[in-house]
N, C-alpha and C positions, 0 to 999 in steps of 0.2 A: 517477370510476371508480377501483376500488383496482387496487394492483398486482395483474400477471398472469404466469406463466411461461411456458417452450416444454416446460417437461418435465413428464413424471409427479412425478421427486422434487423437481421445484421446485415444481412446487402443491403436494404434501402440505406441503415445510417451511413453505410461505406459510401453509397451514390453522393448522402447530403454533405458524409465530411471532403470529397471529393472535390465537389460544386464549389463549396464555400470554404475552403481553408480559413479563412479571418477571423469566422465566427463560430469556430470549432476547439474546444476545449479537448486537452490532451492529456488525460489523470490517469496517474499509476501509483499501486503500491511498492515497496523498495524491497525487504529481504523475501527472497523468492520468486521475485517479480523484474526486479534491474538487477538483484543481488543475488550470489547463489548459498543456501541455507549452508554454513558452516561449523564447525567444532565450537569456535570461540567468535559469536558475535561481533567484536569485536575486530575482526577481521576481513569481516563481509564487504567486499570492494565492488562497487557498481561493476557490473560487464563494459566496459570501454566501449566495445562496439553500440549496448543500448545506448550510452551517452552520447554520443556521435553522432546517433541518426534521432537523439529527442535534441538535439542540438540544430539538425538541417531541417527538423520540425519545427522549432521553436520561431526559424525565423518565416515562419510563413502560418504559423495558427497564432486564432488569440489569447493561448494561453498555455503553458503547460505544469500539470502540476503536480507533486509526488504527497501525498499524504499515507504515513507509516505511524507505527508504535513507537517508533525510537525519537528521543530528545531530539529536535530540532538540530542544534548543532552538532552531533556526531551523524546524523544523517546527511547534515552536510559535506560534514568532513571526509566522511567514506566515501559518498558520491562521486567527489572531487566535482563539484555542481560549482563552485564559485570561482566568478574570473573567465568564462565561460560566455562570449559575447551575443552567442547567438541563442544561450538559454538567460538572455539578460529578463523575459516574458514569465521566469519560474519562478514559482509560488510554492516552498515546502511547507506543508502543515506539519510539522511533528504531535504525541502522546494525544495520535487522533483527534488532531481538530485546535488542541488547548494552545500550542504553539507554533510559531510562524514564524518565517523567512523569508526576505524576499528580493530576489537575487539583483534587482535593479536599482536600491538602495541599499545592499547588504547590510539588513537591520534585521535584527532579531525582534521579535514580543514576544518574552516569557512568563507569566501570570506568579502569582507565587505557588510556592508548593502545600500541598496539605497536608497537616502535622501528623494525619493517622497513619502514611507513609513509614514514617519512622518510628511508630509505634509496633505496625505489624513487625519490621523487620527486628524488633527485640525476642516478637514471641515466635518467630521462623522457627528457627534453628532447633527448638524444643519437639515441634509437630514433624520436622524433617527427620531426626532422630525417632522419633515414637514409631513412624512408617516405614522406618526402612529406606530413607530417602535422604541420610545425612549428605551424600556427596552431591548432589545435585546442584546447579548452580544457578543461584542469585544473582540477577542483573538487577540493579537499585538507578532507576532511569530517572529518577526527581518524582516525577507524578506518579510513577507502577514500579511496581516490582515482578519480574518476571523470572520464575523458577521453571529451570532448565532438566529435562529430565534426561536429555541423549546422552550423556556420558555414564548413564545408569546401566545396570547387564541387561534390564529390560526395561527401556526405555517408557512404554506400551502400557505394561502392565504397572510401573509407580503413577504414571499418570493418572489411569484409573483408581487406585490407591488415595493420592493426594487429592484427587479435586473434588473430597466430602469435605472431608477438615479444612480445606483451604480456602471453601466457597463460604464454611460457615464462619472462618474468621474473617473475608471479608465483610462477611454481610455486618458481623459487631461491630466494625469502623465504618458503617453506611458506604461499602465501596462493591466492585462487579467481581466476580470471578470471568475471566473472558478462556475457553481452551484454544489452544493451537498447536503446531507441528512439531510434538514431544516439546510443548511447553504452556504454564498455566499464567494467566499474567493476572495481576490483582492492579484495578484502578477505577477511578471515579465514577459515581452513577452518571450516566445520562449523554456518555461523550461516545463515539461509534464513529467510524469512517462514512458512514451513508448522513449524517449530518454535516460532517464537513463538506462533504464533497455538493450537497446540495448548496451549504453556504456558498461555495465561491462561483457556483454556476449561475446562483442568481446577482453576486457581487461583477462576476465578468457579464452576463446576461448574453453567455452561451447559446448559441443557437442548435448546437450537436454536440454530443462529446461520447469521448472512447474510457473508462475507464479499464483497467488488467490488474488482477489478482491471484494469490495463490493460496488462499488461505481462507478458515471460514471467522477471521477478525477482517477479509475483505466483505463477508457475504452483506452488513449495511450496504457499503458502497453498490453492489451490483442490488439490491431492492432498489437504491436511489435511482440508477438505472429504468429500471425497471416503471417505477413511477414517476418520472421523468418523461418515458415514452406516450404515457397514460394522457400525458399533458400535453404531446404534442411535437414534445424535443427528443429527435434521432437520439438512438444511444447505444453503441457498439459494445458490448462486453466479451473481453479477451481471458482467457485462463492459463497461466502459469504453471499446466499440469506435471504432477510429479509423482512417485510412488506410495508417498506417506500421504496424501490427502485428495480427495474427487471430489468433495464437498460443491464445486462450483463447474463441474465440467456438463454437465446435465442441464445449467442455466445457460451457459455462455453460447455465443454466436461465434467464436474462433477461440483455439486450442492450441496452444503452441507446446513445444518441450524447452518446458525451463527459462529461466534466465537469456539462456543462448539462444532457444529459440526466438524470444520475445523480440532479443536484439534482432536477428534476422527479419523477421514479421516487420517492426518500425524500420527498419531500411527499406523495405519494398515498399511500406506508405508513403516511406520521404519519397525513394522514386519514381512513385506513381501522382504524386501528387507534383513534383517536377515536371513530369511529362504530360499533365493536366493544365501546366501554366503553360507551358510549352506550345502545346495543342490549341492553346484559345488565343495566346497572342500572335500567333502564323495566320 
């Protein structure tokens, strides 16, 4: 069975990524999306099976590309994306947009980092104590810092807690407060996944593309989408759904469960999209 959508503009873009594999772009975000949310970051290992089938993708669209929150290269490195012949076409953006991978020269561009980075993380540890949030954990990714609120008793409720204090100390180091899935991340004005993702669509000069998210630090990207379509260019939006956030299941055009589902869902594109080359060269 190939893939199928809930919407009108999700079957047309399935028709045009169908049609035209070449000029069809393949964007996804990584934890909750290829990666399934765990304890310790740090651990988050692509689904094997998503890699596999954005690999039998890879060698037949013109692009495929993951942009995440996380550094560049631990995004790499957890994906296990390098060395990977048929995703030789992947494009990783890491810290939304700022940094870049790119699997066909295995070259990193890493910008420098900004000094209010390590500023904040001197006066953390005081406002985490003041709330009631001492144990929460800090990930210091070079460009953000991401406080972890899931190994709190209530994960829910610190969040709500921290993200007064924490929006107002970024805002003193001219930086974002962004929420996400029992976590607050603090980083740069002006950077979002719906920018990147538009930069590389007009860098590849995409003619359709799919992007999939699970989070609402995906929901740029699915706007991009969104006015992308405006323009003219197909554009499938897939959801990541899971119990801690709905934020984007009411936008999207396909639904999956999880991580696992996602992998499942990109294996029946690859095989649909097989038995589409199949069908025209007979």
């Amino acid at each position: 069975m190939g893939p199928t959508a809930l919407t009108d503009a999700g079957k047309a873009a399935i028709a045009a990524i169908l049609a035209d594999p070449a000029g069809t772009l393949v964007g996804t975000d990584y934890d909750g999306t290829l990666a399934p949310i765990v304890t310790d970051p740090e651990h988050a290992k692509a689904d094997e099976d998503a890699v596999r089938a954005l690999g039998r993708l890879g060698s037949v669209v013109g692009r495929v590309v993951v942009v995440t929150g996380r550094p560049a290269k631990t995004a790499v490195q957890l994906g296990g994306f390098r060395g990977i012949d048929d995703l030789s076409s992947m494009i990783l953006l890491g810290q939304y947009g700022i940094e870049r991978w790119d699997a066909s020269s295995d070259r990193y561009e890493l910008p420098p980092k900004p000094a209010a980075i390590d500023a904040i993380v001197k006066e953390l540890p005081a406002i985490l104590e003041h709330y009631d949030a001492s144990h929460a954990r800090i990930e210091h990714k070079g460009r953000a810092l991401a406080i972890h609120t899931r190994r709190l008793p209530d994960p829910a409720q610190a969040l709500d807690r921290l993200s007064k204090p924490l929006g107002e100390l970024a805002a003193r180091h001219d930086l974002r407060l962004e929420p996400g899935k029992n976590v607050l991340e603090i980083r740069p004005q002006g950077i979002d996944k719906g920018s990147a993702l538009l930069k590389v669509v007009a860098e590849t000069r995409a003619r359709q593309l799919i992007f999939a998210g699970d989070d609402l630090g995906d929901l740029p990207a699915f706007h991009a989408v969104q006015q992308l379509r405006v323009q003219g260019i197909p554009g499938l939006l897939v959801c990541s759904a899971s119990a801690e956030e709905d934020a984007l299941t009411t936008i999207s055009d396909v639904i999956v469960d999880g991580p696992r589902g996602f992998a499942t869902w990109l294996t029946d594109l690859a095989e649909a999209m097989a038995a589409a080359a199949s069908s025209s060269a007979s």
